[in-house]
C-alpha positions as a printed Julia matrix, in Angstrom:
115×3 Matrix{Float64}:
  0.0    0.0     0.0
  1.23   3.46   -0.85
  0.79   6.9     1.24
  0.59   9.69   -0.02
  3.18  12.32   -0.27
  3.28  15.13    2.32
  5.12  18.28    2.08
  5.77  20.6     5.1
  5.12  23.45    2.42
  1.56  24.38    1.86
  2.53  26.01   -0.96
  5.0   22.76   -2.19
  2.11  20.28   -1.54
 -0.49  22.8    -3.31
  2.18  22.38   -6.3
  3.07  18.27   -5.84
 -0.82  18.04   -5.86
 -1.48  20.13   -8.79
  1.29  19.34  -10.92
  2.04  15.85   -9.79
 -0.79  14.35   -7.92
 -1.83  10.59   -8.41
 -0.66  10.78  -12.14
  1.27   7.73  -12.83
  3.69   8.75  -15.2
  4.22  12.27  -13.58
  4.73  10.45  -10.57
  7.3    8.08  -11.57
  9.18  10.93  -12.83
  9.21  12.71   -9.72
 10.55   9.49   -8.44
 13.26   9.12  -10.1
 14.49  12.94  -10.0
 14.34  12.28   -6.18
 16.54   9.81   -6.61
 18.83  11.54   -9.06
 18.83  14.35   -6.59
 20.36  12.28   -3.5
 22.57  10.55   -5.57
 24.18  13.9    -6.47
 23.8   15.35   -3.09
 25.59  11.79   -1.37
 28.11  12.11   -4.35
 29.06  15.55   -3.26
 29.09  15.5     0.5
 31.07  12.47    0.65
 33.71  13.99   -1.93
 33.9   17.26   -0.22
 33.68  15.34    3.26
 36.68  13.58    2.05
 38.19  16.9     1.56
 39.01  16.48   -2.39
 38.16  18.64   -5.63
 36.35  17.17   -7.98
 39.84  16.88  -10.07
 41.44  14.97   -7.31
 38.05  12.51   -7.04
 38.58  12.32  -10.79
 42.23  10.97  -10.72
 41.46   8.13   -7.72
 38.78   7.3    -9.59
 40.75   6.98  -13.61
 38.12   9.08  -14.82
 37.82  12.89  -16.01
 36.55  15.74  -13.83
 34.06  16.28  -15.85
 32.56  13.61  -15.51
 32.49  13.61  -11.41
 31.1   16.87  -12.13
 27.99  15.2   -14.38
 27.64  12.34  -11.61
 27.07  15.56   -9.16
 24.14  17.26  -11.32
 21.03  16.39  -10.01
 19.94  16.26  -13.42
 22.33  13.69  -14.43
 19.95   9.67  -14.73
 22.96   7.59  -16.06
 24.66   6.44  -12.35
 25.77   3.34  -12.73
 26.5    0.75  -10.18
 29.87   0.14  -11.17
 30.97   4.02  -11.2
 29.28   4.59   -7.84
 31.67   1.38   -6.51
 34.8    3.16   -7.9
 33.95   6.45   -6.41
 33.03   4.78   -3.13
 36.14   2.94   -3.0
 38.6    5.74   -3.88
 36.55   7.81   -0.79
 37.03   4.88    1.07
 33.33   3.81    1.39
 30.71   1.39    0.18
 27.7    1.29   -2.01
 24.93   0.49    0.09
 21.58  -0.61   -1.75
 18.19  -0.77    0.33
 14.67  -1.62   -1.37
 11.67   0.54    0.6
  8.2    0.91    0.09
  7.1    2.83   -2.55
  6.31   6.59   -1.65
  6.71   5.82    2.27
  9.68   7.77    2.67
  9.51  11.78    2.82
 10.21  13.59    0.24
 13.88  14.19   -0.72
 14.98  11.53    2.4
 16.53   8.54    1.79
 16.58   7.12   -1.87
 18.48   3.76   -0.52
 21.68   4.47   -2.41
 24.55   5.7     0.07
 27.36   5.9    -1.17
């Protein structure tokens, strides 16, 4: 069973409700930039908690700058697994990977991707 998604916002639930609401496919979307969103958000607190520039992430990592930079856009949808394990190794962390009820969590809380 599914609950419904609650804002602390009026005005952010008047616009999840309007704009959003029980549409299926508008839904799913806002489901997935949710999880885009963390992703990016872990991606960069655990790089900057780790005290390195993108460019230094980058070089641990055998990849380009650039492209730590598109992993940290919260527009960015291609994350893969196996990038996420290379960045969380060079920070000295793991991928963790949770499956949780559909629309139960609060909005922009826990996506169950940590890296």
């Amino acid at each position: 069973m599914t609950s419904k998604t609650e804002f602390r916002s009026k005005a952010l639930q008047h616009a999840f409700d309007e704009f959003v609401g029980d549409h299926p496919e508008r839904l799913a979307c806002y489901e997935e930039a949710v999880i885009a969103i963390d992703v990016a958000q872990e991606l960069h607190a655990s790089r900057t908690e780790a005290g390195l520039s993108q460019r230094e992430l980058a070089k641990r990592v055998g990849t380009t700058a650039s492209v730590i930079c598109r992993l940290e856009d919260a527009d960015y949808e291609g994350h893969s697994l196996s990038m996420l394990r290379r960045i969380a190794a060079a920070l000295d962390r793991r991928v963790e990977i949770r499956f949780v009820p559909t629309r139960k969590r609060s909005p922009g809380h826990g996506t169950g991707v940590v890296a």
